[in-house]
C-alpha positions as CSV (number, residue, x, y, z in Angstrom):
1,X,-17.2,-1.9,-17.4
2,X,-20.8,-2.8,-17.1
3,X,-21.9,-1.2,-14.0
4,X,-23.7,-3.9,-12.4
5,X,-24.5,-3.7,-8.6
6,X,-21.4,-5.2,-6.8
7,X,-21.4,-7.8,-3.5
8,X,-19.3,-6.2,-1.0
9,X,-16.2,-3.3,-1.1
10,X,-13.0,-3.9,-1.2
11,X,-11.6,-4.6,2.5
12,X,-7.7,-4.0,3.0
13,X,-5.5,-2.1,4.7
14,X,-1.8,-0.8,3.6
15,X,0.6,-0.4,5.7
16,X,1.0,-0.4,9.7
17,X,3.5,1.4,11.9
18,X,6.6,-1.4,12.8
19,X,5.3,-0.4,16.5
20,X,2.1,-1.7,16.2
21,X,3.4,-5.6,15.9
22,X,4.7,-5.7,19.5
23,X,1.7,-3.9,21.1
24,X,-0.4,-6.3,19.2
25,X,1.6,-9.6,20.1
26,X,1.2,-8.2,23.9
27,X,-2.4,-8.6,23.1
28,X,-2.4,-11.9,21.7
29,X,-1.2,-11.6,17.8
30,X,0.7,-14.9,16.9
31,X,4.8,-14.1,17.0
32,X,4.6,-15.2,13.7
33,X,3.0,-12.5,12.0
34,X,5.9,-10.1,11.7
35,X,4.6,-8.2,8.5
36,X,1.9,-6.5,6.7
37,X,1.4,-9.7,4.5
38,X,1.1,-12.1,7.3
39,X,-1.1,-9.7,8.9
40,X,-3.4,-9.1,6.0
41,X,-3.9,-13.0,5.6
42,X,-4.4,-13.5,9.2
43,X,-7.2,-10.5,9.4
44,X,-8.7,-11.6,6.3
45,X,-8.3,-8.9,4.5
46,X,-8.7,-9.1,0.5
47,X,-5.7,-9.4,-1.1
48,X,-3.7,-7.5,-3.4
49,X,-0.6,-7.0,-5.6
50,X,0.9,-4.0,-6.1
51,X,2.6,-3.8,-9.7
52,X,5.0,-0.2,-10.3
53,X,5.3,0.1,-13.6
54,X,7.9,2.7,-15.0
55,X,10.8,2.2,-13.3
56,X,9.1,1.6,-10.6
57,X,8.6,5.5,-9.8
58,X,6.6,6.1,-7.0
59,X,3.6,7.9,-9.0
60,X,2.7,4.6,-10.6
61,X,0.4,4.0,-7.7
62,X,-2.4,4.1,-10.0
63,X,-5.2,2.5,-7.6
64,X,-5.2,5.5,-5.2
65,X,-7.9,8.0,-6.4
66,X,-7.4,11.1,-6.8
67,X,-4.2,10.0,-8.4
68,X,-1.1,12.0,-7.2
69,X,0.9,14.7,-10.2
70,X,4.5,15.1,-9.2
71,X,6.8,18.0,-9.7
72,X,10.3,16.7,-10.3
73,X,12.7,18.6,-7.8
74,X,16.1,17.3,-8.2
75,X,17.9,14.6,-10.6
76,X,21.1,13.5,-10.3
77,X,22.8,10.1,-11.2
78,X,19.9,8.8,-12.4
79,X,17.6,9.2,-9.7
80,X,14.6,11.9,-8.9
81,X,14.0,14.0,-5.9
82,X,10.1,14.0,-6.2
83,X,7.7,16.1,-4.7
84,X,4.0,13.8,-5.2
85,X,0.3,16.2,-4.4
86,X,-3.1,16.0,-5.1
């Protein structure tokens, strides 16, 4: 890192309520945009990729801060019950 002065923030959203398409094509959203991808191009938003690492377990959401711990409830056949706090 070098800790220069930056341009701008990051500007995205993640996720929106399946509801919120229909309202929003009532108000004049394109029919098109059906998901949170479409949407997030079509608002502009910055884009990003979201890679799980570790089997893919939830907790490997490593760009939220504070990051989550997790307390393993239940395994069984291979997959966890897990309980994810600040």
């Amino acid at each position: 890192m070098q800790f220069k002065s930056v341009d701008r923030i990051q500007h995205f959203e993640f996720g929106y309520w399946d509801e919120v398409y229909d309202v929003w094509h009532k108000q004049g959203l394109p029919e098109y945009i059906k998901d949170e991808k479409a949407a997030n191009e079509y608002f502009g938003f910055d884009r990003f990729e979201l890679c799980l690492m570790n089997n893919g377990r939830l907790t490997d959401l490593n760009w939220l801060i504070p990051q989550f711990k997790e307390l393993i409830l239940e395994e069984y056949e291979g997959n966890l019950e897990v309980w994810l706090y600040i």
